[in-house]
Structures are given as structure tokens and as C-alpha cells.
C-alpha positions in Angstrom: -11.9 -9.0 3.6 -9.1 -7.5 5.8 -8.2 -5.6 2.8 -11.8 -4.5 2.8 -12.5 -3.4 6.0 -9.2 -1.3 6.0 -10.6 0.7 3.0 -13.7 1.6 5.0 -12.0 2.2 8.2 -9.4 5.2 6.0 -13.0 6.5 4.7 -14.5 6.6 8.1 -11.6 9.2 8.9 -11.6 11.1 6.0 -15.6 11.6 6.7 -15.3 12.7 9.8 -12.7 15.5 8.1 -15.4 16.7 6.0 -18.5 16.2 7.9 -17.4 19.1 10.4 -17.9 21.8 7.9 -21.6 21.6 7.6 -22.1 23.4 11.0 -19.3 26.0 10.2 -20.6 30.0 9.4 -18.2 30.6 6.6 -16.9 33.7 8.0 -13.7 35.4 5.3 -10.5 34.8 7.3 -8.3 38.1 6.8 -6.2 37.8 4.0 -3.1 37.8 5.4 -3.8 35.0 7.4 -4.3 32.3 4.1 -0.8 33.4 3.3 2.1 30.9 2.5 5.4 30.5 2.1 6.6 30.7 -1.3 8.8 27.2 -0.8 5.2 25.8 0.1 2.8 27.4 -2.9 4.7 29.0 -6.3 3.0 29.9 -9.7 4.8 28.5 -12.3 2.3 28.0 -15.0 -0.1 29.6 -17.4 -3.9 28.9 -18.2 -3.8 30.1 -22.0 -7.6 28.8 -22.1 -9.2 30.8 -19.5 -6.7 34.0 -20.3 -8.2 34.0 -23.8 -11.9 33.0 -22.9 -11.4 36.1 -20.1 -9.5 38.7 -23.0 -12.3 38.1 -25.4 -14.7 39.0 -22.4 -16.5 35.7 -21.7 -17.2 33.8 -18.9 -15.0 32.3 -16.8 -16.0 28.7 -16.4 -13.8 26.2 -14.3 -14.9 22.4 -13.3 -13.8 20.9 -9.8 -13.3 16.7 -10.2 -13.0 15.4 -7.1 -13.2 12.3 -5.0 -15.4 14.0 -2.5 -18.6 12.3 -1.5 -21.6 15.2 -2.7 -23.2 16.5 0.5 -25.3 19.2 -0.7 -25.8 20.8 2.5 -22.2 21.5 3.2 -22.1 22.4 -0.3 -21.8 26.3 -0.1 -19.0 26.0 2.3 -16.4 24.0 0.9 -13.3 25.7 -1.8 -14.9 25.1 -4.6 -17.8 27.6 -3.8 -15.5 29.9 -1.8 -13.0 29.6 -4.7 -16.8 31.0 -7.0 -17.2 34.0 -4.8 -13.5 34.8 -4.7 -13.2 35.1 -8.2 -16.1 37.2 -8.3 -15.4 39.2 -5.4 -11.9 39.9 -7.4 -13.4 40.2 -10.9 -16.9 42.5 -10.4 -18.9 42.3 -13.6 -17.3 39.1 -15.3 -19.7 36.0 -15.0 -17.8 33.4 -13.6 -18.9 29.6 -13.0 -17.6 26.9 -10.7 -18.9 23.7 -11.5 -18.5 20.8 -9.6 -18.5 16.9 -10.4 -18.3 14.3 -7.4 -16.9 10.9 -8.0 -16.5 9.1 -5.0 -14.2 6.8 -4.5 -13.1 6.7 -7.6 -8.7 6.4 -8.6 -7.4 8.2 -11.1 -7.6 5.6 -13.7 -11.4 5.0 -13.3 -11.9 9.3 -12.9 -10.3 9.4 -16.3 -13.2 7.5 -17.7 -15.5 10.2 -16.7 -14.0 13.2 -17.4 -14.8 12.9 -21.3 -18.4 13.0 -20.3 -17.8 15.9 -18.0 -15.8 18.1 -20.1 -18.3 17.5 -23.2 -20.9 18.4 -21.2 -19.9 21.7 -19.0 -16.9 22.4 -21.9 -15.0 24.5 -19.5 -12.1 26.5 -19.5 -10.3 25.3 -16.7 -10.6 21.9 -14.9 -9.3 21.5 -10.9 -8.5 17.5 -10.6 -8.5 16.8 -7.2 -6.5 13.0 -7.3 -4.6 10.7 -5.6 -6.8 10.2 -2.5 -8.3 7.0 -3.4 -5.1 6.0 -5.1 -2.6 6.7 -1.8 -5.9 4.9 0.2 -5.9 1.7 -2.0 -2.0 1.9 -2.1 -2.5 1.4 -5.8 1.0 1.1 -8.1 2.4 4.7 -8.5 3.4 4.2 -11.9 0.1 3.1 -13.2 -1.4 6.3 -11.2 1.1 8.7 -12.8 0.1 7.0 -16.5 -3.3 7.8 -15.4 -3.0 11.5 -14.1 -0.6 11.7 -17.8 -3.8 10.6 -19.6 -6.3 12.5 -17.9 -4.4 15.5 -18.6 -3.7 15.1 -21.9 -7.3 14.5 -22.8 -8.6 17.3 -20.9 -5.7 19.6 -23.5 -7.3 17.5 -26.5 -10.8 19.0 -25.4 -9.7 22.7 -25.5 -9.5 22.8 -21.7 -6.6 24.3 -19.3 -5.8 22.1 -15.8 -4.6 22.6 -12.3 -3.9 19.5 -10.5 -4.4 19.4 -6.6 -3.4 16.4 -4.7 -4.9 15.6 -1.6 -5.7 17.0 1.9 -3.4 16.8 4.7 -3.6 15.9 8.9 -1.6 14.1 11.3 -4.3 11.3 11.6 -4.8 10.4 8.4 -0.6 10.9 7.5 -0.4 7.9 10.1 -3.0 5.8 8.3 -1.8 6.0 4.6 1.2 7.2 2.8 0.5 10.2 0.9 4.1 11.1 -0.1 4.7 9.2 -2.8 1.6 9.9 -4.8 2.2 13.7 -4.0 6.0 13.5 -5.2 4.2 11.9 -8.2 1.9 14.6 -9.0 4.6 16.9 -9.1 6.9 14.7 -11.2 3.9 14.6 -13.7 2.4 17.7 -14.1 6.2 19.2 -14.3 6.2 17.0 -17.1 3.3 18.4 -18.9 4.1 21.9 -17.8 0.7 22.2 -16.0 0.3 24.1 -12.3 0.5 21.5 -9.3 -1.6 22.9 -6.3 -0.5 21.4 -3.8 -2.9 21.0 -1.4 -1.0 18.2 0.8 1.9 20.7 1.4 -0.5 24.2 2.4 -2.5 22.2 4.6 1.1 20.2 6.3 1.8 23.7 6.5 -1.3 25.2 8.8 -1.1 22.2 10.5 2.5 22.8 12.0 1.8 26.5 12.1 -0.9 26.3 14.7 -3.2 27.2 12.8 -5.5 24.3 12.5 -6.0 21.5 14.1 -7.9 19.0 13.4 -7.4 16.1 16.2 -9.1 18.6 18.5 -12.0 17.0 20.9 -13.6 20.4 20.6 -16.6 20.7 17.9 -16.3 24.2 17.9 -12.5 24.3 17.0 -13.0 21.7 14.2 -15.4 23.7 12.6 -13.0 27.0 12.5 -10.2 25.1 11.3 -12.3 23.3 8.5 -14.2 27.2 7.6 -10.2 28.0 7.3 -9.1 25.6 5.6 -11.7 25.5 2.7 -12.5 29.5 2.4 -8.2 30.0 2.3 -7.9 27.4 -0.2 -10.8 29.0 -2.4 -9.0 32.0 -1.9 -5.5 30.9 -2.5 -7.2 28.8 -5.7 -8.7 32.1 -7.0 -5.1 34.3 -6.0 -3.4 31.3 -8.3 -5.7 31.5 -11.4 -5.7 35.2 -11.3 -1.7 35.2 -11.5 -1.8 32.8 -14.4 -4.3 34.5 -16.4 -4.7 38.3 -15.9 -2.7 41.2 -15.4 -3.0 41.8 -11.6 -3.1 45.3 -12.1 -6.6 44.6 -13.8 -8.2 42.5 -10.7 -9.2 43.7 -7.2 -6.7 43.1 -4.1 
């Protein structure tokens, strides 16, 4: 029971994260200002999938897996749409298709279970696994959550997909509740493993935090809601920066 009500009390917090962003205008921060340090955010991958489904002029389809609870309304302004019009924005006349599957709750083990059905059904070529929230919450054994995140990879390579993993998001409230780190470290460990790009998500956002440039513990609605428009159109846009570097030549793509 005490077990029980600590779950509910972490997801209380992490709501009141996301709820924010529904009353934010999604206004396009000036490029520079998404930037970050290479020790922060390095490419170090390929996406042979999407490069060929691009060089043989097809679509561009990527599906988001995430622990997010769906909130349709808030729905245009979170990275996963931003990440849409980015790629757009930077690619005119190539369609390009950001779909998006919410599990809730959900650890990596018991994701894994759904992703067959996803990737059947959208067949994309690139998945963005958003993990190790629910895992780090539930303080769930690491090494059974890296066998997991091993699986889920693998069988999203056995369906003819690409992956980028993305751990979880990052603020000084939260960081005092639950202990992220080792799941991040993880991640890493894993996907360096499989040669697959980690984006870290935990380490950009540590990052904005201690810059000043967000802050979320803020009593003031208005400021939550720039910092949470920030947060999510820079990550589209550092999402859509990353895939672009892995998969086209960059003298091919708009600045």
C-alpha cells in the first residue's frame, strides 16, 4: 500500500510536468538557443533504414513509443509533433510522418510486448523508444530493464526498423524523488552495445536546467509554460538535427 501510494505520488509530479504545456503558444525558439554542448548530445550512429527509404524517395515514417499519458489537446505541442514539422520544415517536398503510440505506465518489459503490434501495424522506418521512466519510478532491477531495452531493440531490427533510444526527462524535483542515473547509465551501456543512437534526453534537459534556461519549480504559470514550449519544440528540433545527421547529406537539407 505504501508502496502504492508512493507510485501515485512520483506520477502526480511528473503530470504536473506535462500538464503545463497545453496553455503554451508553441512559438520556434531561435536556433541557436536549442544548442548543446557536444559532451552533452554527440551523433554517433547511422539509420540505414530511413537513409534508404529517404534515397529511394519515399516517405519518411518514424514512430514515437512512449510512456506519456495521451492528452490530445496538448498533442500538437509536444516533440514529437514539433520533431514532424521540423523535419518538414528541413526536408520541403518529402512526406514525412510522425506517429505516435502512448503506453502509460507501462516498463520496458511490458512496452516490449506491444511494440510487435505497433511496428506491424505503422511498419516504420525509424522508432523513438522513450524508456526507463516507469522503470527508475518502480525502482525496478536494472539488469532485468537493460535485458528488456536489449529485446526491444533487437525485435524492432528483426522488423526492418532503425531505433533511437531516449531515456527520460529531467528536473530538480523529480531527481530528488527517484534515481534516474542508473537506468540512464544503462541505456547507454545498452544501446552502445547494439550500436544504436542514445538520445539523451536526461542529460540535454540537466543541461537547460543548470543553464538558466528553464526552470521548472517556478510558482509562475507563465514561466512554466515557456520553459515547457522550450523544452519540447528544442527537443523536436534537436531530434530532427539528429536524424538528419544520420541519414542525409546535410548539404541536401535546409539549415
Amino acid at each position: 500500500m505504501i508502496l502504492h501510494m508512493r507510485l501515485h505520488r512520483l506520477l502526480a509530479v511528473l503530470c504536473v510536468l506535462a500538464s503545463t504545456v497545453t496553455a503554451a503558444v508553441a512559438q520556434e525558439p531561435a536556433p541557436e538557443s536549442c544548442a548543446i554542448p557536444d559532451t552533452v548530445l554527440t551523433v554517433d550512429a547511422v539509420l540505414p533504414n530511413a537513409r534508404a527509404a529517404l534515397q529511394e524517395g519515399g516517405a519518411l515514417t518514424v514512430l514515437v513509443v512512449r510512456t506519456a499519458n495521451p492528452q490530445p489537446s496538448r498533442a500538437p505541442l509536444t516533440y514529437p509533433a514539433r520533431l514532424e514539422a521540423e523535419l518538414k520544415r528541413r526536408m520541403p517536398g518529402r512526406e514525412v510522418r510522425v506517429a505516435v503510440r502512448n503506453l502509460p505506465d507501462e516498463s520496458a518489459a511490458e512496452m516490449v510486448l506491444e511494440l510487435k503490434s505497433s511496428l506491424a501495424r505503422e511498419r516504420p522506418a525509424l522508432v523513438i523508444w522513450q524508456v526507463g521512466t516507469v522503470d527508475a519510478m518502480r525502482n525496478l532491477n536494472v539488469e532485468s530493464f537493460g535485458e528488456a531495452l536489449s529485446e526491444g531493440i533487437g525485435l524492432v531490427h528483426d522488423m526492418g526498423s532503425d531505433i533511437i533510444v531516449m531515456d527520460m526527462q529531467y528536473s530538480l524535483q523529480t531527481t530528488q524523488l527517484i534515481n534516474f542515473q542508473p537506468y540512464v547509465d544503462y541505456i547507454d551501456w545498452v544501446t552502445q552495445n547494439h550500436d544504436v543512437f542514445h538520445f539523451p534526453r536526461y542529460d540535454i534537459m540537466r543541461h537547460w536546467v543548470e543553464d538558466g534556461q528553464v526552470d521548472f519549480n517556478t510558482e509562475t504559470p507563465e514561466a512554466k509554460q515557456r520553459s515547457f514550449t522550450f523544452v519540447h519544440n528544442c527537443l523536436g528540433r534537436l531530434l530532427a538535427d539528429s536524424i538528419l545527421t544520420m541519414t542525409l547529406d546535410p548539404d541536401l537539407v535546409k539549415p
